[in-house]
N, C-alpha and C positions, 0 to 999 in steps of 0.2 A: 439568385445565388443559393447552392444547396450547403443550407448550416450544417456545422466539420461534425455536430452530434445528435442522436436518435436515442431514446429510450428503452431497452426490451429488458422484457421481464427472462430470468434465469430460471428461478425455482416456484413455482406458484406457490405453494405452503410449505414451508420449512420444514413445520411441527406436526403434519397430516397425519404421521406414524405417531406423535403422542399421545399417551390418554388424556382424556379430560380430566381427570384429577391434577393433572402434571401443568395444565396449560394456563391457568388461573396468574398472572404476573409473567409468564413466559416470556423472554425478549431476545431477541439476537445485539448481541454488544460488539459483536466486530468481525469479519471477515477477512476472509485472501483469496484470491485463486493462482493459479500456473497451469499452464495447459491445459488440461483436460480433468481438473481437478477443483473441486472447492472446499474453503476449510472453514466453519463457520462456529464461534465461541458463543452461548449464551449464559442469561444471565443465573442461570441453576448449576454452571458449572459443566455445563455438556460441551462435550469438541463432537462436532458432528463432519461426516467426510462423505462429499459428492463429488458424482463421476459421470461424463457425460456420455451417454448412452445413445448408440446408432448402428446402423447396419443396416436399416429396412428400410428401404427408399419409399415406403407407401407412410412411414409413419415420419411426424418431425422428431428429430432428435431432441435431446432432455437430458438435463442433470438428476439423476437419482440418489439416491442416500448409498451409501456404500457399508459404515462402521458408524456407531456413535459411542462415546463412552466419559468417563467422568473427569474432569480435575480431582486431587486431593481437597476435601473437605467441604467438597461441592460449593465453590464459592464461584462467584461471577468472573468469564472468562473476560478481563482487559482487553488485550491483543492477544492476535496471532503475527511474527514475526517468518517468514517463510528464506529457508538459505539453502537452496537448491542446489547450488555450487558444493555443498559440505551433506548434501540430504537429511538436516535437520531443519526442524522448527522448535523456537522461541514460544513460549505461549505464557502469556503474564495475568495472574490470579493471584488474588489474596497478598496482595505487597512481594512475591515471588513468584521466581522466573522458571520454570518445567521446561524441561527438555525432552522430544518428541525426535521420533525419525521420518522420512517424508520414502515416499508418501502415504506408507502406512498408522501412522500415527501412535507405535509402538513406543512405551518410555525409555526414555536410554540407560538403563538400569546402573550404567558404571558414571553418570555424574549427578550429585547431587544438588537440586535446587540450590537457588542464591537466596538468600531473606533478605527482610528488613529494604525492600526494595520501592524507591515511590517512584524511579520515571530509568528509561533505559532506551539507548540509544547505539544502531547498527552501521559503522563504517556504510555511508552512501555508494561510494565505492566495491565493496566487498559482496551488497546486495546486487548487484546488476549482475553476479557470475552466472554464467549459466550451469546445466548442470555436466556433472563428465560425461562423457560419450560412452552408451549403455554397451558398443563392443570395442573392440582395440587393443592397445596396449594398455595394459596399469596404471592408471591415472593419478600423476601425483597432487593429493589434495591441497591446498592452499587454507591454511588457517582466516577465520572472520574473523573481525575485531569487533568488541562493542565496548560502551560505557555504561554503568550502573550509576543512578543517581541515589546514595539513601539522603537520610536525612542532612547531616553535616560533613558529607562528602562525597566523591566520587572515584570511585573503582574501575579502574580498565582491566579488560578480560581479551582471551583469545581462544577461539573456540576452534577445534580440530575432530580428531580421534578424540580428544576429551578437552578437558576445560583448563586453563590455566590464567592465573591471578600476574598481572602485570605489576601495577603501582595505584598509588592512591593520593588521591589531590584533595587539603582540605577544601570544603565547601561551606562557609562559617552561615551564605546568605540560601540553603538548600534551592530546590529546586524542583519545578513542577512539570516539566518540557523540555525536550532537548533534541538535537537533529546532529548527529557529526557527515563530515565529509573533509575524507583526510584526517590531519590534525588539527582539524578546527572544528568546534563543539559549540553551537552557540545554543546558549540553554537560558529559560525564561523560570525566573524567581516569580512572588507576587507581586511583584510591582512592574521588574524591569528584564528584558532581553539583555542578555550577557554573550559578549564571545572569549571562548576559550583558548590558548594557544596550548594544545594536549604535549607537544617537545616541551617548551620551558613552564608550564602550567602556570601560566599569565592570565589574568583575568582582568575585563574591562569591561561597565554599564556600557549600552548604545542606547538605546534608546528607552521609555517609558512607556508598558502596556496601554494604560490611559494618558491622553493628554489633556483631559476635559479640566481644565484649572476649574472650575466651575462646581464640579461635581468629584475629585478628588478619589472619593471614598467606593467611585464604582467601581465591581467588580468586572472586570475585562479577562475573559478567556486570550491566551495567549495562541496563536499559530505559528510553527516554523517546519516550512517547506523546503528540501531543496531544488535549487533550479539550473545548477550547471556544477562544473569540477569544481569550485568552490565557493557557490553563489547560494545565498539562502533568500527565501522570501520571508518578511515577520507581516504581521498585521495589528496597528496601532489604532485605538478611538481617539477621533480630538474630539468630538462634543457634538460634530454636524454629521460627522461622515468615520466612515473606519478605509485607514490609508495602508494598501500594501507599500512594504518599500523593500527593494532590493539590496543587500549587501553582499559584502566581499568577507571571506573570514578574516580578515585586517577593520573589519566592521565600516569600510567605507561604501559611499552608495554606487551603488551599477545602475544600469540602464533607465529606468522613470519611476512612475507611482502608478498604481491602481487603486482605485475606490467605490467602494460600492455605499449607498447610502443608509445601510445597518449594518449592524456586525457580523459577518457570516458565523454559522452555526457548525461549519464543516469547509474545508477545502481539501484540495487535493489537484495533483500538476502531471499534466499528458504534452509534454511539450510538443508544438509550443501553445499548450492552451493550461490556464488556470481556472479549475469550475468551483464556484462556492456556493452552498446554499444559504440561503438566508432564512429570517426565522419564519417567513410565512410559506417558508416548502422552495418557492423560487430558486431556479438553478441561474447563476449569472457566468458567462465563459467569455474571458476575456482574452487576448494572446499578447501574451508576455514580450515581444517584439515591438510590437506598435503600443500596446496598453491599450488596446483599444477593445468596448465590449465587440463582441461579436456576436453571440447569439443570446436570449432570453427565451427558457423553460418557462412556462407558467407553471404556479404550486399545480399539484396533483386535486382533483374536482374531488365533490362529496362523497360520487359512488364511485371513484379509483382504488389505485393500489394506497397501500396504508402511508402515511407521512415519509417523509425523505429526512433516514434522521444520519446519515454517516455516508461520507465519500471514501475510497479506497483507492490507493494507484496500487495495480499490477505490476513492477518495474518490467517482468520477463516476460507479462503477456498472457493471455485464455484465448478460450475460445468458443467464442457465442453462435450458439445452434442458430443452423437458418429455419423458419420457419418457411420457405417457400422453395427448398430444396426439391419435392416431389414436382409443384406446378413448372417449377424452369429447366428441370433433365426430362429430355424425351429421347426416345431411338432415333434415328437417323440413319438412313441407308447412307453406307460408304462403298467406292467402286474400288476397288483393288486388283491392279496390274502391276507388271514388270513395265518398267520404266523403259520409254526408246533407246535404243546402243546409241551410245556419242560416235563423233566422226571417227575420231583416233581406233576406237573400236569395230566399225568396220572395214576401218584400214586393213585394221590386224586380221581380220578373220579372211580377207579378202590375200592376202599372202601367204 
């Protein structure tokens, strides 16, 4: 059976153009790609922008560095949010949110950052647009939606031509995570997974980060993925094992469990496959259909690539250089004639 995934490396050194002065704590904190693009945030505050480079059939194609340049106050890039549909990005630094144009990574000079911001969340929905068609008619743009989470509440926005302030829902229990799809916002406090109903701003616990009764006081990273029009996946400890469970934005359960036997450290969702790493590097992909594992990465060896520390989903797609593009195209003689007259055709010619 050939397992649904393979490993290849994109960029070999990220930072090969820094200097050694500069490299000393250097990290990459988060990533995107689209097409033919990568967008990579680290932790000095750099947005660095690669672009995959081809044309020469004797060489393999490669992602090369394009632009680099700074966040304000050089603080570490959080995410990169990518809305191709609108040709902006999202880039979240220092508790607020910058606004970028794609794919030049230009600042959008007519809207002003959001502050005071701890977690923020992009209509699921609104992400999967593609982008407009580069000839045509006039494309009329379609506004994103997001949510802002600060401290004791939450802000809804709509992003266009520019940015506009919707409403604001208190949030008395704040909040450190959130995923919307539609108007359902299910966002995760220190303790527990909440879903939101964003029309009548209804809020209800589901379930508890930890369920270790045992152990109470551990601290349990939250995960929420989505998995369909309005299906989320959360990831809970109970003491032996950490249990995926599927809900509905009505917070009831859909389809089964998945469980891996540590907490993963990262997920992220290619349906229909869910891959999570765990803390010792191991990649585990399971498919969300059956629940069932399906393949096992072993962690990365001594003299490999560096630790496996962050999963990314692509919603809209990249595209990964082959590396054996020169050895599988060769020439090949082709005969080219005119094709024999059909019957009807020498009928005609014959009258």
């Amino acid at each position: 059976m050939i397992p649904p995934y393979q490993i290849q490396e994109l960029i070999t050194s990220v930072f090969s153009d820094s200097p050694e002065s500069v490299l000393q704590g250097l990290q990459i904190r988060c990533g995107q790609a689209l097409g033919t693009e990568l967008y990579i945030g680290c932790s000095n505050g750099e947005l660095m922008r690669f672009a995959l480079q081809g044309g020469d059939a004797s060489k393999a194609e490669s992602y090369t560095i394009l632009s680099r340049q700074s966040v304000p106050n050089d603080k570490a890039v959080e995410d990169i949010v990518l809305l191709p549909s609108i040709s902006r990005a999202l880039v979240f630094s220092d508790n607020q949110i910058y606004f970028y144009t794609l794919p030049s990574l230009d600042v959008v000079q007519l809207i002003k950052p959001i502050r005071h911001v701890v977690a923020f969340a992009v209509d699921q929905h609104h992400l999967i647009r593609p982008a407009p068609p580069a000839s045509g008619p006039p494309h009329r743009l379609e506004p994103v939606d997001f949510c802002v989470i600060k401290r004791s509440s939450l802000a809804m926005f709509s992003i266009g031509q520019r940015l506009i302030y919707q409403k604001e829902i208190p949030l008395p229990q704040g909040g450190i995570l959130a995923c919307r799809v539609g108007s359902s916002l299910c966002i995760a406090d220190k303790s527990y997974y909440n879903m939101i109903n964003l029309d009548t701003a209804e809020m209800f616990p589901i379930l508890p980060l930890n369920q270790d009764y045992n152990n109470p006081e551990l601290p349990v990273e939250p995960f929420i993925v989505p998995t369909g029009e309005d299906d989320f996946l959360v990831v809970s400890w109970t003491g032996s094992n950490s249990m995926g469970i599927f809900l509905t934005g009505s917070g009831d359960p859909v389809r089964g469990t998945l469980a891996w036997a540590q907490h993963p450290t990262s997920i992220s969702l290619d349906l229909p496959h869910v891959t999570a790493i765990l803390p010792d590097g191991t990649l585990e992909i399971h498919n969300i259909d059956s629940q069932s594992l399906v393949q096992v990465i072993p962690p990365p060896s001594d003299d490999g690539p560096v630790d496996r520390t962050c999963l990314v989903s692509s919603r809209l797609g990249y595209i990964v250089p082959s590396n054996q593009r020169s050895t599988k195209m060769h020439k090949v003689p082709v005969n080219l004639g005119r094709s024999p007259a059909s019957k009807s055709e020498l009928e005609i010619s014959e009258k």
